[in-house]
mmCIF file of the N, C-alpha and C atoms, coordinates in Angstrom:
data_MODEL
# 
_entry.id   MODEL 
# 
loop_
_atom_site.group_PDB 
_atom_site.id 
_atom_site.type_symbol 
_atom_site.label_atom_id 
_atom_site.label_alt_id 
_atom_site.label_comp_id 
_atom_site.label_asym_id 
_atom_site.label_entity_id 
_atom_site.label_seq_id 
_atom_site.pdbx_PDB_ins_code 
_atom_site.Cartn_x 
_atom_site.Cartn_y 
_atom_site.Cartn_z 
_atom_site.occupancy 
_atom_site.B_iso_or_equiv 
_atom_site.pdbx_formal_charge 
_atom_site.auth_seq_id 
_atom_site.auth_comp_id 
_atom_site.auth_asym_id 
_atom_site.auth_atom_id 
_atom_site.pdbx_PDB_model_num 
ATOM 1   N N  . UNK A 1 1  ? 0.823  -1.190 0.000   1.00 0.00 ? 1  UNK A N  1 
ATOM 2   C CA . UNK A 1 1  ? 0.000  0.000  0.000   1.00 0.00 ? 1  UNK A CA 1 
ATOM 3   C C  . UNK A 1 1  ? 0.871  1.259  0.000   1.00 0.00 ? 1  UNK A C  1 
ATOM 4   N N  . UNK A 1 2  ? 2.316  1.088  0.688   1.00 0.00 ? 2  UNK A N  1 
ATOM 5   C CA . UNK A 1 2  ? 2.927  2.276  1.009   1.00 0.00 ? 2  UNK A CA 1 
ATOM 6   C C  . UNK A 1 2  ? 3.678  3.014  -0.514  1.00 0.00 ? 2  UNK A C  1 
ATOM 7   N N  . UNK A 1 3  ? 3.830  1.653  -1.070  1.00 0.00 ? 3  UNK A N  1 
ATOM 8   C CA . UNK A 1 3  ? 4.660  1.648  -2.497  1.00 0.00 ? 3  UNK A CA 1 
ATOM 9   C C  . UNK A 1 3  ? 3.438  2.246  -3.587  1.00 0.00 ? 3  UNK A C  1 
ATOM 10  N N  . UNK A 1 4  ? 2.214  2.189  -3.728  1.00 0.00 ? 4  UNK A N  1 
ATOM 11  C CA . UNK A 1 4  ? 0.898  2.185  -4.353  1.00 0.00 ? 4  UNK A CA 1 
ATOM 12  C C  . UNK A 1 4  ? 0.576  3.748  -4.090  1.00 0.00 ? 4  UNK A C  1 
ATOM 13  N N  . UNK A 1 5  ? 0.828  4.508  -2.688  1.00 0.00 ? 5  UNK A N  1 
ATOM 14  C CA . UNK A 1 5  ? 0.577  6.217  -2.636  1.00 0.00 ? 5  UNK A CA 1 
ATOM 15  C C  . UNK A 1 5  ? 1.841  6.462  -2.834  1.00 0.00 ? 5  UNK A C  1 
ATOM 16  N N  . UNK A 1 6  ? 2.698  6.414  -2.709  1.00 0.00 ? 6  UNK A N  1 
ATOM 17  C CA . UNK A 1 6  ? 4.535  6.849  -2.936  1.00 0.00 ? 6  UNK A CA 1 
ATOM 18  C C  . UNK A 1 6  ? 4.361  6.751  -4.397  1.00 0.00 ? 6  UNK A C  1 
ATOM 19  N N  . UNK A 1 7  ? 3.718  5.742  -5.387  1.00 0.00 ? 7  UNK A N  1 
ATOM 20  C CA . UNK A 1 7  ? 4.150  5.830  -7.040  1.00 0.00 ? 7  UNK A CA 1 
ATOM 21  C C  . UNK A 1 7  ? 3.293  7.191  -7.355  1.00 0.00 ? 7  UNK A C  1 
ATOM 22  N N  . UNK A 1 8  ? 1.629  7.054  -6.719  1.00 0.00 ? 8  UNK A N  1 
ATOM 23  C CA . UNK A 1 8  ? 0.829  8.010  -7.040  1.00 0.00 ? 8  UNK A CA 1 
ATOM 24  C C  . UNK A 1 8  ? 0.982  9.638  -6.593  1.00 0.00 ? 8  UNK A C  1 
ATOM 25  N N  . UNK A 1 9  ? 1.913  9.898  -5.628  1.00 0.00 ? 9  UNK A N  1 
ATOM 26  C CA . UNK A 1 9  ? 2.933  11.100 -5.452  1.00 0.00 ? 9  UNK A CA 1 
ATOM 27  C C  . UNK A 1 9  ? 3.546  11.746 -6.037  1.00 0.00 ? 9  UNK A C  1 
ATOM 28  N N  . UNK A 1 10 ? 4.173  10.613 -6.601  1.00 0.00 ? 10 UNK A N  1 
ATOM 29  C CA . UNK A 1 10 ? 5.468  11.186 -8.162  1.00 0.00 ? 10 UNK A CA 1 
ATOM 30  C C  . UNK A 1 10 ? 4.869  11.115 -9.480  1.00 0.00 ? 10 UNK A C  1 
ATOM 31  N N  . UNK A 1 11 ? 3.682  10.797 -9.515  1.00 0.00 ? 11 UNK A N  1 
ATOM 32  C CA . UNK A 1 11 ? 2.899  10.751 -10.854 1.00 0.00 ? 11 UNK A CA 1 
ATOM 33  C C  . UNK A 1 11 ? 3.108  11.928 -11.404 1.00 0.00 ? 11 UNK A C  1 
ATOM 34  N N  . UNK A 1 12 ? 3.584  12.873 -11.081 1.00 0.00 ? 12 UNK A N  1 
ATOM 35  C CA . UNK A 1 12 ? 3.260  14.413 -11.350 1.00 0.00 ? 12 UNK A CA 1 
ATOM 36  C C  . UNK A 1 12 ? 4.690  14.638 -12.101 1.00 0.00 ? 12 UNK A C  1 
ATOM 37  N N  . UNK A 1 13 ? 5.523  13.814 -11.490 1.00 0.00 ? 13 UNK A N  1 
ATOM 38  C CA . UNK A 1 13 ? 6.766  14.227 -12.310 1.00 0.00 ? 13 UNK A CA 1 
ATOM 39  C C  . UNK A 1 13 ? 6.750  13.197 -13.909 1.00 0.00 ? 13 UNK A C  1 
ATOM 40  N N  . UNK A 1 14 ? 6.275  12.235 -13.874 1.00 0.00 ? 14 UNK A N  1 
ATOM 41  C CA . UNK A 1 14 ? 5.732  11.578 -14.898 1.00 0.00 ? 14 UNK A CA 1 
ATOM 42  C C  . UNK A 1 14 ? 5.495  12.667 -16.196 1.00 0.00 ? 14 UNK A C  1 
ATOM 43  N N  . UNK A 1 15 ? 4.460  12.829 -15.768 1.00 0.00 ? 15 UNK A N  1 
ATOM 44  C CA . UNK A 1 15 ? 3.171  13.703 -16.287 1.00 0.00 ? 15 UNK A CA 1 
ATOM 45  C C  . UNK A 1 15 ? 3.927  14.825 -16.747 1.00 0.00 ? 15 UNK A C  1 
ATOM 46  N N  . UNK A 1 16 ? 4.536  15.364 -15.853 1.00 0.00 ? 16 UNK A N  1 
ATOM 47  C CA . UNK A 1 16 ? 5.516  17.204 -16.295 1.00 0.00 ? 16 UNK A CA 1 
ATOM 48  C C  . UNK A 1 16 ? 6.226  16.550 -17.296 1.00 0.00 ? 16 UNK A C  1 
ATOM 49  N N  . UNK A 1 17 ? 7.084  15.774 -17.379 1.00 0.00 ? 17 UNK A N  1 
ATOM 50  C CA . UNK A 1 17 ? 8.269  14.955 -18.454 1.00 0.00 ? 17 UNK A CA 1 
ATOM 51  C C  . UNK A 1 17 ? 7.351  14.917 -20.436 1.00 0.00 ? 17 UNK A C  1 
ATOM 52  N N  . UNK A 1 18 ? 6.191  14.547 -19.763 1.00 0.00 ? 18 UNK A N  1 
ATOM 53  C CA . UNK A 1 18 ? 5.287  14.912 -21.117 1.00 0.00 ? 18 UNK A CA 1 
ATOM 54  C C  . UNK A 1 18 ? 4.471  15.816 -21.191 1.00 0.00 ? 18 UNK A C  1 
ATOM 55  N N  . UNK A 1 19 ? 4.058  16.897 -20.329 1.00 0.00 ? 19 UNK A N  1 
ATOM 56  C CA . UNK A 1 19 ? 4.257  18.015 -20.741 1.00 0.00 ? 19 UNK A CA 1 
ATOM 57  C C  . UNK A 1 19 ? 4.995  19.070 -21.248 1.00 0.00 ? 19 UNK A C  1 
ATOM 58  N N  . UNK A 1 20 ? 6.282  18.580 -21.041 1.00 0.00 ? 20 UNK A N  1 
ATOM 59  C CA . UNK A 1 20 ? 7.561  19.103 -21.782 1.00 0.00 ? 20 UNK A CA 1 
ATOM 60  C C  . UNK A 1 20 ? 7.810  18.950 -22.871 1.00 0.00 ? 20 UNK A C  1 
ATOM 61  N N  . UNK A 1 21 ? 7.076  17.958 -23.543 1.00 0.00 ? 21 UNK A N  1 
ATOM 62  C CA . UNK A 1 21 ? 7.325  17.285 -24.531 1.00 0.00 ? 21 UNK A CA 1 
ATOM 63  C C  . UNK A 1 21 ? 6.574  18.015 -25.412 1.00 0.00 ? 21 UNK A C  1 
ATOM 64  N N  . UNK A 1 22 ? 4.999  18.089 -25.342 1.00 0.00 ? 22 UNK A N  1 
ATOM 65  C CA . UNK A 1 22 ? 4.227  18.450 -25.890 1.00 0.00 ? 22 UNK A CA 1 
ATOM 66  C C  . UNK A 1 22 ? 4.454  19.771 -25.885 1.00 0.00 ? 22 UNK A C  1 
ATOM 67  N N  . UNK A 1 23 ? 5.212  20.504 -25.079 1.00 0.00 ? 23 UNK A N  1 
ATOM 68  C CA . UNK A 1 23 ? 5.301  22.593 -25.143 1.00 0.00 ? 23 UNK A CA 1 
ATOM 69  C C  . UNK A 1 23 ? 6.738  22.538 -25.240 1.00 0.00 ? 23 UNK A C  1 
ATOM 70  N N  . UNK A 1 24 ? 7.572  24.246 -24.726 1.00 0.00 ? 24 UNK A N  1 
ATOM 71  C CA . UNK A 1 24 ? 8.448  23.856 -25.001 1.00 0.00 ? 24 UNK A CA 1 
ATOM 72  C C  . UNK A 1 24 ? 9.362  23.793 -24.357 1.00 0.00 ? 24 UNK A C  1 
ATOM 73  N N  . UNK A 1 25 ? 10.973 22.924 -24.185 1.00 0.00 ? 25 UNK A N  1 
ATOM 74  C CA . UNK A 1 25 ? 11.259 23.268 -25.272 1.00 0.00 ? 25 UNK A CA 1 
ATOM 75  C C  . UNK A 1 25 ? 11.312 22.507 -26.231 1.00 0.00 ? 25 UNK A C  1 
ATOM 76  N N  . UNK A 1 26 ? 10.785 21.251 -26.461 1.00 0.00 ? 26 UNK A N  1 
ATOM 77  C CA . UNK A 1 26 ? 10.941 20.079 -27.084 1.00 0.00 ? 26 UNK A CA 1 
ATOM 78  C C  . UNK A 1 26 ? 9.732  20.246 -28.187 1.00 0.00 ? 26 UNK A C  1 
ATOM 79  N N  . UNK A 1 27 ? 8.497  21.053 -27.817 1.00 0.00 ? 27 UNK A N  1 
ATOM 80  C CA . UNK A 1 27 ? 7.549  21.461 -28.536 1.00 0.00 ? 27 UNK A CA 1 
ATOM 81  C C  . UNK A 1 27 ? 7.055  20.158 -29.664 1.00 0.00 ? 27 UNK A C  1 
ATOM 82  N N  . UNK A 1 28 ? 6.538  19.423 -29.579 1.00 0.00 ? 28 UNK A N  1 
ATOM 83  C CA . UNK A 1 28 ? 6.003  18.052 -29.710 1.00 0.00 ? 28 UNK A CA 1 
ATOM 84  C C  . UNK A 1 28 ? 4.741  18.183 -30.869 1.00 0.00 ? 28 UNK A C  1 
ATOM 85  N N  . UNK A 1 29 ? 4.435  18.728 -31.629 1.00 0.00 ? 29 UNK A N  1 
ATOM 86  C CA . UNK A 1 29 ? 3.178  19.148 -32.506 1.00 0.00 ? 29 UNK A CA 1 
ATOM 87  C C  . UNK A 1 29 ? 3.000  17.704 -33.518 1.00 0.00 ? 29 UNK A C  1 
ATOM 88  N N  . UNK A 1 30 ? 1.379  17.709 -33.942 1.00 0.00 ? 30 UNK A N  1 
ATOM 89  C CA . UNK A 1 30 ? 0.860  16.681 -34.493 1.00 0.00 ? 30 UNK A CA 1 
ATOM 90  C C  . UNK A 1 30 ? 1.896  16.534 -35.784 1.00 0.00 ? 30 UNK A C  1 
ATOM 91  N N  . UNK A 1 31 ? 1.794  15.211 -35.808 1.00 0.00 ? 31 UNK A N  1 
ATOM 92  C CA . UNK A 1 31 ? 2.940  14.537 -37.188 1.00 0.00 ? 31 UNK A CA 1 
ATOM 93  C C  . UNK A 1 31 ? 2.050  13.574 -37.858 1.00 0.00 ? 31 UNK A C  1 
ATOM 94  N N  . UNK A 1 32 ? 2.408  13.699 -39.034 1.00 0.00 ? 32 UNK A N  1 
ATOM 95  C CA . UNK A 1 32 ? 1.465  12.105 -39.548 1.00 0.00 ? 32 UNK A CA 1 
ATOM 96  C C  . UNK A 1 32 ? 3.075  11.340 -39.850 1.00 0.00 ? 32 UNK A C  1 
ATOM 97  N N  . UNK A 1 33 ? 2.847  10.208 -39.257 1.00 0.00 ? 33 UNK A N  1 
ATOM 98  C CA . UNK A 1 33 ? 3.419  9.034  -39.912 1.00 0.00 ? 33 UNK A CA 1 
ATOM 99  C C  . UNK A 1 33 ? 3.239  8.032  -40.548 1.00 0.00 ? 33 UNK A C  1 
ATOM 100 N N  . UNK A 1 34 ? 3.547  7.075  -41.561 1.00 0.00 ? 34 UNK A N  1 
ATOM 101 C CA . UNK A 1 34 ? 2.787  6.125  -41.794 1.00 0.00 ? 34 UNK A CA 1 
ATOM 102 C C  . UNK A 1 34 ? 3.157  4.863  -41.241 1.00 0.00 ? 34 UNK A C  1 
ATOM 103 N N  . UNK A 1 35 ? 5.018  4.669  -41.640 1.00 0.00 ? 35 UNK A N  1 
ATOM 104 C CA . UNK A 1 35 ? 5.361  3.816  -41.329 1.00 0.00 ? 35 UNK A CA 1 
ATOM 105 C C  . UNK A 1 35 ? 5.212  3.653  -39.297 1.00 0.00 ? 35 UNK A C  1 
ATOM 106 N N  . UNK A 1 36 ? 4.826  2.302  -39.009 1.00 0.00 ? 36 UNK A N  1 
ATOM 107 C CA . UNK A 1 36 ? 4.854  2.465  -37.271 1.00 0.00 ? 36 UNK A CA 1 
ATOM 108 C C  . UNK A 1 36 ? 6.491  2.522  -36.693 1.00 0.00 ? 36 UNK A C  1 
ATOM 109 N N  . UNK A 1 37 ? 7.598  1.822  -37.498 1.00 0.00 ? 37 UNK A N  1 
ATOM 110 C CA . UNK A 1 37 ? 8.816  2.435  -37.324 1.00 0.00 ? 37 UNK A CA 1 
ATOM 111 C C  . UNK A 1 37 ? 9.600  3.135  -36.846 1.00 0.00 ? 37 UNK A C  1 
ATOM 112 N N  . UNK A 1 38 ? 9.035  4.499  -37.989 1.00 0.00 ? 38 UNK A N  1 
ATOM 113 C CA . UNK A 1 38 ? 9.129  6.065  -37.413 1.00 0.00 ? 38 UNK A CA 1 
ATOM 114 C C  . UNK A 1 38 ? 8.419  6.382  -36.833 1.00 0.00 ? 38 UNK A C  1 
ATOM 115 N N  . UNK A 1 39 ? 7.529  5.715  -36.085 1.00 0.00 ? 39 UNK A N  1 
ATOM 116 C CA . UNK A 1 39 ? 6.472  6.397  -34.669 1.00 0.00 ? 39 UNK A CA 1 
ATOM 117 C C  . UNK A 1 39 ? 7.397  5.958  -33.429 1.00 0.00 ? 39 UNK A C  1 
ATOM 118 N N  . UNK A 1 40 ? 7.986  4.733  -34.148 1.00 0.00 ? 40 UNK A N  1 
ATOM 119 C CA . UNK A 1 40 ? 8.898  4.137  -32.176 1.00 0.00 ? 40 UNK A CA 1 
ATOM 120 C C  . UNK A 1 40 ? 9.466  4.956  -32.501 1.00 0.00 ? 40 UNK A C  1 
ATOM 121 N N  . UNK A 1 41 ? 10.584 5.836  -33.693 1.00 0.00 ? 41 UNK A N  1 
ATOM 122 C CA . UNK A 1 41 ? 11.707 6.401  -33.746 1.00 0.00 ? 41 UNK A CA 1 
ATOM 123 C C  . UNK A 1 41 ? 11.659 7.573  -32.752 1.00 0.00 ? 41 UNK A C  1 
ATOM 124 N N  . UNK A 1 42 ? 10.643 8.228  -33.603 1.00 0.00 ? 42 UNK A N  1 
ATOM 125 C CA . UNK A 1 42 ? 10.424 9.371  -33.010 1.00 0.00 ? 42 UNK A CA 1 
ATOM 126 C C  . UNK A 1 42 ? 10.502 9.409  -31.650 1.00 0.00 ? 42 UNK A C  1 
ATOM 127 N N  . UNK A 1 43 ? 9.647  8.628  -31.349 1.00 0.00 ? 43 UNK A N  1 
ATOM 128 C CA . UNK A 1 43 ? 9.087  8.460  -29.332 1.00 0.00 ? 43 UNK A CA 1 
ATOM 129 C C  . UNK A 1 43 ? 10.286 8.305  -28.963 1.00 0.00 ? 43 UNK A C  1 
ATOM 130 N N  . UNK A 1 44 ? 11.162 7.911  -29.246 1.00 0.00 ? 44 UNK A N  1 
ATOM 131 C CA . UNK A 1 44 ? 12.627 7.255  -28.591 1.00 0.00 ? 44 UNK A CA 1 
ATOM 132 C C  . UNK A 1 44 ? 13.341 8.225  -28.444 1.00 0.00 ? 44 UNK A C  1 
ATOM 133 N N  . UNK A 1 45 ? 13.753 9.022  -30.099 1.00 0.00 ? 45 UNK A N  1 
ATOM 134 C CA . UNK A 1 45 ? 14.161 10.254 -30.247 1.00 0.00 ? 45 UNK A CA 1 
ATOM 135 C C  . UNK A 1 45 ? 13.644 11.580 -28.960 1.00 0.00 ? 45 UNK A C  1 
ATOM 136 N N  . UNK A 1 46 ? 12.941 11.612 -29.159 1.00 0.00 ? 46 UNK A N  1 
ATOM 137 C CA . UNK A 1 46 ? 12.408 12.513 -28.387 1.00 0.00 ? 46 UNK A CA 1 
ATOM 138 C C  . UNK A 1 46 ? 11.958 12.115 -26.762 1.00 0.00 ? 46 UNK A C  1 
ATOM 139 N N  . UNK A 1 47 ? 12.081 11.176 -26.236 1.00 0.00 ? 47 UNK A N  1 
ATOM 140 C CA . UNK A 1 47 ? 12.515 10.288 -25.231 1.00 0.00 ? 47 UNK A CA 1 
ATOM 141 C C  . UNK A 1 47 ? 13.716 10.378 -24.998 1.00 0.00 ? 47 UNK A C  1 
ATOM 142 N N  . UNK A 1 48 ? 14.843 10.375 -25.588 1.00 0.00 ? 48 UNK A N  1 
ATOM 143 C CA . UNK A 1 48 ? 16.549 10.618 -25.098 1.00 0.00 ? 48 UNK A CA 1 
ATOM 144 C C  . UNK A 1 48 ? 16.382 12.256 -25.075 1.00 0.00 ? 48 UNK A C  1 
ATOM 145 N N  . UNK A 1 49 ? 16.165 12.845 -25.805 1.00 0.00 ? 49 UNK A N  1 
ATOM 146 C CA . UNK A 1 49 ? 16.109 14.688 -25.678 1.00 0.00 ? 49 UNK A CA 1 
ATOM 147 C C  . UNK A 1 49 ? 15.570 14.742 -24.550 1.00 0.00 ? 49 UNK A C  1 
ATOM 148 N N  . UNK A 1 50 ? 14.477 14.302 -23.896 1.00 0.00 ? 50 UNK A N  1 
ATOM 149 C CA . UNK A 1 50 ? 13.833 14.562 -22.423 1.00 0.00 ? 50 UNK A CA 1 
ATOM 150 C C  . UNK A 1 50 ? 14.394 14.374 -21.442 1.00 0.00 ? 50 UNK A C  1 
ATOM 151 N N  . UNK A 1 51 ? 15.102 13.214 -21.633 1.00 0.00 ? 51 UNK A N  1 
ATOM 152 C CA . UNK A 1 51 ? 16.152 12.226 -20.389 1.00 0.00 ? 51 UNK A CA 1 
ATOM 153 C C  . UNK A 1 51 ? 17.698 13.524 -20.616 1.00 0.00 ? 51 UNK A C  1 
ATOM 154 N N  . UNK A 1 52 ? 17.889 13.814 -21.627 1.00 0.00 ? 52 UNK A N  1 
ATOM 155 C CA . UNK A 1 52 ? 18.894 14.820 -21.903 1.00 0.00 ? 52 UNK A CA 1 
ATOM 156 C C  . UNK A 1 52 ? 19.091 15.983 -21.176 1.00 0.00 ? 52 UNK A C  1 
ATOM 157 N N  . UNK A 1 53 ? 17.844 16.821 -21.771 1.00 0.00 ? 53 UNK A N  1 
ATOM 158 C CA . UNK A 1 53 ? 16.814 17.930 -20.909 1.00 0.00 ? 53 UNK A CA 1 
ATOM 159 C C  . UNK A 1 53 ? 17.218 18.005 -19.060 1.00 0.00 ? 53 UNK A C  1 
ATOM 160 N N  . UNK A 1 54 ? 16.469 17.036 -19.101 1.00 0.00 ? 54 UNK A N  1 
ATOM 161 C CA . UNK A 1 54 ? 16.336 16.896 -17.609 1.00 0.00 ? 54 UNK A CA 1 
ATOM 162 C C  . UNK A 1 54 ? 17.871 17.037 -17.090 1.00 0.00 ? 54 UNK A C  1 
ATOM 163 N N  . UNK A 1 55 ? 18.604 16.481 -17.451 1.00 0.00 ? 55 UNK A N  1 
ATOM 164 C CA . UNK A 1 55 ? 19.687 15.770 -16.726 1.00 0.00 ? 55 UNK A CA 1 
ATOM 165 C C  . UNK A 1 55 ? 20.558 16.981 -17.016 1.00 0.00 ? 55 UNK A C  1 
ATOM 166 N N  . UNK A 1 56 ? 20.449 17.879 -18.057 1.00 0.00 ? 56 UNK A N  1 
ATOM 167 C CA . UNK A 1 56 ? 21.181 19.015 -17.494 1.00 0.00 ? 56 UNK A CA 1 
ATOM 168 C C  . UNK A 1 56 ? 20.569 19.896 -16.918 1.00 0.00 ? 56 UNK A C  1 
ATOM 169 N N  . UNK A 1 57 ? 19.127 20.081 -16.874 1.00 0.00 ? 57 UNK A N  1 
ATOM 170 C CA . UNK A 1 57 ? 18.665 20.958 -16.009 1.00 0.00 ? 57 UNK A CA 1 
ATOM 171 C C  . UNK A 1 57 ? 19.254 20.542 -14.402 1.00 0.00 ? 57 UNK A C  1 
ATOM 172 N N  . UNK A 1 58 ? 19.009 19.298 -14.225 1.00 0.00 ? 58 UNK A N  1 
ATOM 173 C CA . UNK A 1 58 ? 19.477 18.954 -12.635 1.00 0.00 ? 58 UNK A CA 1 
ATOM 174 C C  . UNK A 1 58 ? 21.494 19.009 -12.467 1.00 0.00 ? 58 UNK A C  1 
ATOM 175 N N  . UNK A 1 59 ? 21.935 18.955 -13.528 1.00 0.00 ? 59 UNK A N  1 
ATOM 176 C CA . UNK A 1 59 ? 22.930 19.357 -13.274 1.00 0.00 ? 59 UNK A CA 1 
ATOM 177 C C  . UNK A 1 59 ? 23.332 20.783 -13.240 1.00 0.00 ? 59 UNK A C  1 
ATOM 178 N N  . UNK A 1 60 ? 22.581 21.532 -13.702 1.00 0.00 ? 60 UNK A N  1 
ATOM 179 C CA . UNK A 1 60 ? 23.242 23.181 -13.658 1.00 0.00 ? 60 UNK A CA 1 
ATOM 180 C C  . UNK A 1 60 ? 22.355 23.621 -12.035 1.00 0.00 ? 60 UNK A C  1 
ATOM 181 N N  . UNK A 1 61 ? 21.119 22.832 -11.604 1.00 0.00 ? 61 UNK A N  1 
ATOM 182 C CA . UNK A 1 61 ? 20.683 23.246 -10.176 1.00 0.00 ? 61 UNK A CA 1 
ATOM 183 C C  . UNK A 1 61 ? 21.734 22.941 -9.412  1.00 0.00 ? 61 UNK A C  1 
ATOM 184 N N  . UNK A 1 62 ? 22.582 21.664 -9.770  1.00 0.00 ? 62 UNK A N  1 
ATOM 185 C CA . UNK A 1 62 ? 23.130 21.250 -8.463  1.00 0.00 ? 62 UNK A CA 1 
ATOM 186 C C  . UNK A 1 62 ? 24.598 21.858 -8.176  1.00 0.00 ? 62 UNK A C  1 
ATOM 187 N N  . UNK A 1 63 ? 24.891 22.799 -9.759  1.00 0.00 ? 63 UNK A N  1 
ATOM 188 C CA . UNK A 1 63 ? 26.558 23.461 -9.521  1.00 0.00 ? 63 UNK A CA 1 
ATOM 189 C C  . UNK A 1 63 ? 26.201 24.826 -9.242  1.00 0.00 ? 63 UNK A C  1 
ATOM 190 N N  . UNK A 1 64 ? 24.230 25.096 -9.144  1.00 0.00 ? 64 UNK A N  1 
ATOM 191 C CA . UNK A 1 64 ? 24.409 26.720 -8.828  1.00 0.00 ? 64 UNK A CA 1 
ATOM 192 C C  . UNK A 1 64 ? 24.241 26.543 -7.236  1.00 0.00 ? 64 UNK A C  1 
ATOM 193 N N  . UNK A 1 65 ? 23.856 25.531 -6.879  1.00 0.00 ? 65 UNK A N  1 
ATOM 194 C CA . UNK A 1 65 ? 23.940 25.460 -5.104  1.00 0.00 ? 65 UNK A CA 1 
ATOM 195 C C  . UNK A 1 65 ? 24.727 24.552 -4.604  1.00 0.00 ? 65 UNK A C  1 
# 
């Protein structure tokens, strides 16, 4: 139960990670694809830019304090 409200806590950081996605700076706008391929590509692509994102944002917080 303790593990079940602790996941539903951090849901929010989930959630912000693709809101980032969708605005900007990653700015995420409708695409047509056909092949399903370039739909994993993309998601992946733009899945490492987020994990990217992040990881220098938390690194420039942690050398300004």
């Amino acid at each position: 139960m303790k593990q079940a409200v602790r996941t539903y806590r951090d849901e929010y950081l989930t959630e912000r990670g693709f809101a980032r996605l969708k605005g900007f700076p990653l700015s995420l706008t409708p695409i047509y694809l056909q092949r399903e391929d370039h739909v994993t590509g993309l998601i992946r692509l733009l899945s490492i830019g987020l994990r990217v994102l992040t990881l220098l944002e938390f690194q420039v917080r942690r050398y300004n304090y």
